[in-house]
MARBA-3410 file (N, C-alpha, C, O; in Angstrom, 1 decimal):
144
37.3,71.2,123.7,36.9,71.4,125.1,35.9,70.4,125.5,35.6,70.1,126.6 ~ 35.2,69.8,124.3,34.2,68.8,124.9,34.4,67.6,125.5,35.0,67.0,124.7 ~ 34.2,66.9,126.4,33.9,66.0,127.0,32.7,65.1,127.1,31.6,65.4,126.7 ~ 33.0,64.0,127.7,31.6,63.7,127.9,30.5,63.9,129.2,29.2,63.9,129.2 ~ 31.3,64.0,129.9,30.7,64.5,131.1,31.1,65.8,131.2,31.7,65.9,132.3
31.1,67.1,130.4,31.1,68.3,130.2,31.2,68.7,128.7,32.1,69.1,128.0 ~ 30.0,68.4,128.4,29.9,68.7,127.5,30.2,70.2,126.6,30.4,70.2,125.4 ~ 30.3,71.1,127.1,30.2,72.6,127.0,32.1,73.3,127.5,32.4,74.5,127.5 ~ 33.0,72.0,127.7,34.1,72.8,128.0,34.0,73.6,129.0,33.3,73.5,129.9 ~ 35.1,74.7,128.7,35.1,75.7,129.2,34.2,76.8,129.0,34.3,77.9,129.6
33.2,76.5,128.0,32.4,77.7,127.6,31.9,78.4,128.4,30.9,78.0,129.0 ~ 32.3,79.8,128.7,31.9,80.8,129.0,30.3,81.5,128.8,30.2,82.6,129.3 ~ 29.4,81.2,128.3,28.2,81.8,128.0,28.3,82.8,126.3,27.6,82.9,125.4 ~ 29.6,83.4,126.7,29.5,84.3,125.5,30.1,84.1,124.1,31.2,84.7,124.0 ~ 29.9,83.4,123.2,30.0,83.1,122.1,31.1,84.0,121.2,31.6,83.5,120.2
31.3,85.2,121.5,32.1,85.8,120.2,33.8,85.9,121.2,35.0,85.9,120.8 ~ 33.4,85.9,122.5,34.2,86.1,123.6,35.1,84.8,123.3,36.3,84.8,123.1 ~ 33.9,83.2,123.2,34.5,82.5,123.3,35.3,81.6,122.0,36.1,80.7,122.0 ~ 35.0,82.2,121.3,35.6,82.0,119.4,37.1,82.4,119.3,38.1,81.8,118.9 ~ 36.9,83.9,119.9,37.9,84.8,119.8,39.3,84.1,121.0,40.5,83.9,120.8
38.7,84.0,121.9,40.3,83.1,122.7,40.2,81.9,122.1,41.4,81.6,121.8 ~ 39.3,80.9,121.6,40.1,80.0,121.0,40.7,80.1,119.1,41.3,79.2,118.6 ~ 40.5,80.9,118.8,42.0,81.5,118.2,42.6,81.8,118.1,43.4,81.8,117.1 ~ 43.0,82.6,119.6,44.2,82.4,120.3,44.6,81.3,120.6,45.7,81.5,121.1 ~ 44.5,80.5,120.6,44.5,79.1,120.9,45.6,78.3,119.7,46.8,77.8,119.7
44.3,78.5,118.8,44.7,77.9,117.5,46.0,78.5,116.9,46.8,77.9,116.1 ~ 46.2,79.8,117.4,47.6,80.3,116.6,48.5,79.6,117.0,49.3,79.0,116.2 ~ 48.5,79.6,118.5,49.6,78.3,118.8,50.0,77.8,118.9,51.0,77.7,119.6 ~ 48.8,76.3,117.8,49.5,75.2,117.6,50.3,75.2,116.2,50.5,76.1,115.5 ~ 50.6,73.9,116.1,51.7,73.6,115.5,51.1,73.0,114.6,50.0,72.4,114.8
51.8,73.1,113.2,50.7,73.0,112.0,50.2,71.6,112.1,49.1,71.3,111.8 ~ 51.4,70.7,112.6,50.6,69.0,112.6,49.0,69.0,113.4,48.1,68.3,113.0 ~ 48.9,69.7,114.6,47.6,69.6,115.2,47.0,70.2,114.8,45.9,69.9,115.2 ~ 47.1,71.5,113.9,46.0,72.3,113.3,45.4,71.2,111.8,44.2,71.2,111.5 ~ 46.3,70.5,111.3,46.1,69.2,110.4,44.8,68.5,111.0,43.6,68.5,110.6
45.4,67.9,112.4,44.4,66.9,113.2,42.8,67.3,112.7,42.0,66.7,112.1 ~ 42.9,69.0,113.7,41.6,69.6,113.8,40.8,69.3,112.6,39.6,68.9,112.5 ~ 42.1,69.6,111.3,41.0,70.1,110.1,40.3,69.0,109.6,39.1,68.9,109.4 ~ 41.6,67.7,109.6,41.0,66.6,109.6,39.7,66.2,109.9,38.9,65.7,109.1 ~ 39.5,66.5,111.3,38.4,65.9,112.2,37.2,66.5,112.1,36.1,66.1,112.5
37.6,67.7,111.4,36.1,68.0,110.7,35.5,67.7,109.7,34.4,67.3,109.5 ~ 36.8,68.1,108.6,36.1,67.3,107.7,35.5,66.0,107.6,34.5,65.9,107.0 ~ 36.1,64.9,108.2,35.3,63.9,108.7,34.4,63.3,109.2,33.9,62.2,109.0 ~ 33.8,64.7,110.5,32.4,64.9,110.7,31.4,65.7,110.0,30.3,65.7,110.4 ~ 31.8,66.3,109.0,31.3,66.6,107.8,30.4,65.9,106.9,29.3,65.9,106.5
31.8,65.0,106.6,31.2,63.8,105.8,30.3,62.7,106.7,29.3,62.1,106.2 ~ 30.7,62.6,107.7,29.7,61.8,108.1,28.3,62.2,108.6,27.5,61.4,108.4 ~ 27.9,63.7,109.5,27.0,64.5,108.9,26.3,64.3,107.8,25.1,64.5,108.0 ~ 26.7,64.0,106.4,26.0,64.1,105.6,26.2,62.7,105.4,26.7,62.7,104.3 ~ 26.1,61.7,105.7,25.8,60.2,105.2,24.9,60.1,106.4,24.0,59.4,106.0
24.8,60.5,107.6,23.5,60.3,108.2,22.1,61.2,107.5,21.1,60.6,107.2 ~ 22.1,62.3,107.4,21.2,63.7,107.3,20.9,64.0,105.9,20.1,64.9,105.5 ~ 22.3,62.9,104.5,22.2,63.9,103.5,22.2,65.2,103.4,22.9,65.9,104.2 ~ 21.3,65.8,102.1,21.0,67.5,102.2,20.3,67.8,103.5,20.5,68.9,103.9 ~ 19.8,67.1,104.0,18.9,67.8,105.8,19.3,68.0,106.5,18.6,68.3,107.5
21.4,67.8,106.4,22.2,68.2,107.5,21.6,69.3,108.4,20.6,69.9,108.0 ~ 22.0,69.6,109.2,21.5,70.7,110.2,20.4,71.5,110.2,20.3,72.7,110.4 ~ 19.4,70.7,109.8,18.5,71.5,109.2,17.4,71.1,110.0,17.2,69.9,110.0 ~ 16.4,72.0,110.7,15.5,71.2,111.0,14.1,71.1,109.9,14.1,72.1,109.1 ~ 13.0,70.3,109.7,12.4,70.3,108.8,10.9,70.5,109.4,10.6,70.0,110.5
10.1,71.3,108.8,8.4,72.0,109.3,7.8,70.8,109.2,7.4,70.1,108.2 ~ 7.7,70.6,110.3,6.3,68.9,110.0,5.0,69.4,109.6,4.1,68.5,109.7 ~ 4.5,70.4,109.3,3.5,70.8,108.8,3.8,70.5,106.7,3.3,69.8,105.9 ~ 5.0,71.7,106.8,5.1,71.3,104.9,6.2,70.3,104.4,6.3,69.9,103.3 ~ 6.9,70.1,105.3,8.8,69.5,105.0,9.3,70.1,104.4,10.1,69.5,103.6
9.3,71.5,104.4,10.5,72.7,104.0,11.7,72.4,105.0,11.6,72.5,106.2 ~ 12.9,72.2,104.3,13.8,72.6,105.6,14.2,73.9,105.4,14.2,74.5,104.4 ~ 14.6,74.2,106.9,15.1,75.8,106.9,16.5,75.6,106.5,17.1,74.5,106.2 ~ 16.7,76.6,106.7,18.4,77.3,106.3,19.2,75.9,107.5,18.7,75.2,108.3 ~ 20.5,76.1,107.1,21.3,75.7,108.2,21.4,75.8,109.9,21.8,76.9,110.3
21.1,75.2,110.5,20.5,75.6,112.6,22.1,75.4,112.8,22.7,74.3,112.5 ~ 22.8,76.7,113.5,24.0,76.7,114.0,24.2,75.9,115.5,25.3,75.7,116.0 ~ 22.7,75.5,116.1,22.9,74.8,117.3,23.5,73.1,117.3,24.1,72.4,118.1 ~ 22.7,72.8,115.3,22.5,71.3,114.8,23.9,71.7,114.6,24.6,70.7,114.7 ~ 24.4,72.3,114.4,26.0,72.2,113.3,26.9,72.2,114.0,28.0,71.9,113.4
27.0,72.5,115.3,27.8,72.4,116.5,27.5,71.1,117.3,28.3,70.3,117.8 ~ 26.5,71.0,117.4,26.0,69.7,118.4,26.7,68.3,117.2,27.7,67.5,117.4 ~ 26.0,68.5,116.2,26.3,67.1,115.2,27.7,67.4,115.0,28.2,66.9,116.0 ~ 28.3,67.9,114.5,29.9,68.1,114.1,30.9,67.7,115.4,32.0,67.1,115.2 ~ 30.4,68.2,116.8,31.2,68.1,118.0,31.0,66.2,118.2,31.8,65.3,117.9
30.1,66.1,118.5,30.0,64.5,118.7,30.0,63.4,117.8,29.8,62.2,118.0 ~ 30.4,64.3,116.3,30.9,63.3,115.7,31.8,63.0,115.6,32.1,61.8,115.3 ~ 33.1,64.2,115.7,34.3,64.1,116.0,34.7,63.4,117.4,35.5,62.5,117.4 ~ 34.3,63.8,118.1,34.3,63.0,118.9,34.5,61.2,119.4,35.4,60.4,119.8 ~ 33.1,61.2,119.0,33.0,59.5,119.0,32.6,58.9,118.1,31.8,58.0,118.0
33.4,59.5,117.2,33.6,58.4,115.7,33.7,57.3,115.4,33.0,56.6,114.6 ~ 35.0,56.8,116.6,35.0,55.4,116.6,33.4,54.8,117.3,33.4,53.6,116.9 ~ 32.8,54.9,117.6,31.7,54.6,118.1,30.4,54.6,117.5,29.3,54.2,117.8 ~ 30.8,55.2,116.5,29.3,55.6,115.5,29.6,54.9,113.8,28.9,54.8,112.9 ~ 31.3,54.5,114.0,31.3,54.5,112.5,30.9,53.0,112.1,31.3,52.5,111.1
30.1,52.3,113.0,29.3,50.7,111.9,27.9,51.2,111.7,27.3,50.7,110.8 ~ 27.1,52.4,112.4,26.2,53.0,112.2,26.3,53.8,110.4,25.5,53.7,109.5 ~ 27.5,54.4,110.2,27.7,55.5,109.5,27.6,55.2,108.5,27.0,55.7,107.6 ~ 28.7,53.9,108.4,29.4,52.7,107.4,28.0,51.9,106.3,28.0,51.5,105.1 ~ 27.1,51.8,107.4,26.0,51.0,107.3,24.8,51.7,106.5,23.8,51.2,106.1
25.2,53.4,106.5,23.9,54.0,105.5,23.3,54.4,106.7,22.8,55.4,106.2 ~ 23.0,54.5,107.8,21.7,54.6,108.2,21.5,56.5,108.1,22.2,57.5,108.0 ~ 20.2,56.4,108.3,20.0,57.6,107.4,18.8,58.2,108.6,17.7,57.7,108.7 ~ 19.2,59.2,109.2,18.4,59.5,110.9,17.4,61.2,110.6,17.1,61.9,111.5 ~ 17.1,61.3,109.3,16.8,62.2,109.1,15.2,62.3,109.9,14.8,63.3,110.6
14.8,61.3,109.8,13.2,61.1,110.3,13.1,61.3,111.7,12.2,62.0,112.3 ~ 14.2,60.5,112.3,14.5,60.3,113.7,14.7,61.9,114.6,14.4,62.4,115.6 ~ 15.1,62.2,113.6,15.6,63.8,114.3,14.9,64.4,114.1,15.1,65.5,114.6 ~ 13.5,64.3,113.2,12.6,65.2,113.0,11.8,64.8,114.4,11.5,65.7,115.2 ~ 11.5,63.8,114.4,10.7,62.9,115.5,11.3,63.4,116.6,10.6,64.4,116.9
12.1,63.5,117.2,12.9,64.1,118.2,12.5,65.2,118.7,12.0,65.4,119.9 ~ 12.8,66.4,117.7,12.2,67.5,117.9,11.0,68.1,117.7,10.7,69.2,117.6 ~ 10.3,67.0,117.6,8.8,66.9,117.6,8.2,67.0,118.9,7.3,67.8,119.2 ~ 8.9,65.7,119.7,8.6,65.0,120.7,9.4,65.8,121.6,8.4,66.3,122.1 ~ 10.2,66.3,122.0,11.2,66.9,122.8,11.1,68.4,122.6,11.8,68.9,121.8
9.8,69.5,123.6,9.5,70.6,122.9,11.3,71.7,123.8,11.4,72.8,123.6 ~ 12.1,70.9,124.6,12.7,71.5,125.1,14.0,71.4,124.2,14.6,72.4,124.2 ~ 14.6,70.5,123.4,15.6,70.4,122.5,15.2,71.3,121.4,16.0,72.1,120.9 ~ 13.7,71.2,120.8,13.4,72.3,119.8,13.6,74.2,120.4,13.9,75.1,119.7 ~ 13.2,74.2,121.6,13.7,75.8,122.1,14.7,75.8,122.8,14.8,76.6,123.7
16.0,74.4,122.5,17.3,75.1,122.6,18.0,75.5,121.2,18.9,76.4,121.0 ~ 17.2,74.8,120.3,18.3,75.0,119.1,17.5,76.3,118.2,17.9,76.6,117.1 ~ 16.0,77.0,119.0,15.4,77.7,118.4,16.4,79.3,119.0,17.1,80.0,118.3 ~ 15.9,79.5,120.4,16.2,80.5,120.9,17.3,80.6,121.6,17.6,79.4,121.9 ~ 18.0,81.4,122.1,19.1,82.0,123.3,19.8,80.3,122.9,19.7,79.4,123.7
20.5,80.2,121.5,21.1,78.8,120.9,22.1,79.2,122.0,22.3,78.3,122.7 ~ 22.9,80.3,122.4,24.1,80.4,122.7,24.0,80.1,124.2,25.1,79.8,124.7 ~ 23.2,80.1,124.9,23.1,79.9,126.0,23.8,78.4,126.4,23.6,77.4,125.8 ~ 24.7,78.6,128.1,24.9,77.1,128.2,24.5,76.2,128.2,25.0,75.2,127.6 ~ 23.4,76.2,128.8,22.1,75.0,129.0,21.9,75.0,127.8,22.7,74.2,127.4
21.2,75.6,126.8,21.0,75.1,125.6,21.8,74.6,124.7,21.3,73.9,123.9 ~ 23.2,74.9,124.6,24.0,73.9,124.2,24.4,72.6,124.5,24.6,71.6,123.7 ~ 24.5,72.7,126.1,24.7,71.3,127.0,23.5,70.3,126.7,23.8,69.2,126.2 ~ 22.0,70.9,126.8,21.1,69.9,126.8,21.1,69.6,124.9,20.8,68.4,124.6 ~ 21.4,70.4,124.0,21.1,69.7,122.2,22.0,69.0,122.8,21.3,68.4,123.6
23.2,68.6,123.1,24.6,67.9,122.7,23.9,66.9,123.2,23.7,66.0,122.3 ~ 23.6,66.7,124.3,23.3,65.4,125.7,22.1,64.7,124.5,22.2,63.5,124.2 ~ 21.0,65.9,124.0,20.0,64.9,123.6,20.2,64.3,122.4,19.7,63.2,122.1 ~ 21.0,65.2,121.5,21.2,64.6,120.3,22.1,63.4,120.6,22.0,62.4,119.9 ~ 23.1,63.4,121.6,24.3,62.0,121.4,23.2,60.9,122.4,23.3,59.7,122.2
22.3,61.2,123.4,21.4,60.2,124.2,20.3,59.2,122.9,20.2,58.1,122.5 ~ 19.8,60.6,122.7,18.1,60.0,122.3,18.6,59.5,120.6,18.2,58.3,120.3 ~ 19.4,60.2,119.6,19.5,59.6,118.4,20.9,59.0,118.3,20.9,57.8,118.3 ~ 22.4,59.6,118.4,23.0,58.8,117.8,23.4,57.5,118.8,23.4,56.5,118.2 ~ 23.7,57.4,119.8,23.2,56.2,120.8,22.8,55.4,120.5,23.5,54.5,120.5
21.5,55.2,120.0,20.4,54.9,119.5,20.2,54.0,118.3,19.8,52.9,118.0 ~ 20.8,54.9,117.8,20.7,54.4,116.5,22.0,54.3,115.4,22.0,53.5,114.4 ~ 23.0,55.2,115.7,24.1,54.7,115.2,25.1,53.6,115.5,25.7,53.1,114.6 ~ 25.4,52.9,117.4,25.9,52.1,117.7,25.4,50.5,117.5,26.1,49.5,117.8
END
């Protein structure tokens, strides 16, 4: 459903509402495009972790550098836009660069990206704005 100038699809606001029709969805395709999908994740998987390493979706306490658990907002935002615009990020990817710092700095600096991916993650706006800032301010930036 993502786009780039709609970021958010069709999304509906409600998260279980919206899972559940797109497996309706998914039953309907035909195993070659259900292939594509699986593909295209696993690929932003892997490339997820050659930018982030172990810090994949994780945001980290600039106080101790504990990271927390996995952030379902980072794991949707990074996974969508890297499927996405792969072709576009992959001499960044290829090249090692390694954005863990950058994304800490980000959500440092950006107290409104840290309280989309903290609270009401499911909300539109907060999905719309992680995606915008993570593909604007870091991979933009620093992967092309």
């Amino acid at each position: 459903q993502y786009s780039l100038y709609n970021p958010i699809g069709e999304y509906n606001g409600f998260m279980r509402d919206s899972l559940n029709g797109y497996i309706d969805v998914l039953n309907g395709k035909e195993e070659s495009e259900l292939r594509a999908y699986y593909e295209s994740f696993v690929k932003s998987m892997e490339s997820a972790y050659r930018i982030f390493s172990s810090s994949a979706f994780r945001k980290i306490s600039p106080n101790t550098g504990k990271k927390s658990s996995v952030n379902k907002s980072l794991l949707l935002a990074i996974s969508v836009l890297l499927a996405h615009h792969s072709s576009e990020y992959e001499n960044g990817i290829k090249q090692g660069v390694n954005l863990v710092e950058e994304l800490n700095q980000l959500l440092r600096k950006d107290s409104q990206l840290n309280a989309a991916i903290t609270s009401s993650t499911a909300r539109k706006a907060n999905i719309a704005y992680t995606i915008q800032s993570i593909k604007n301010e870091l991979f933009d930036k620093y992967l092309r």
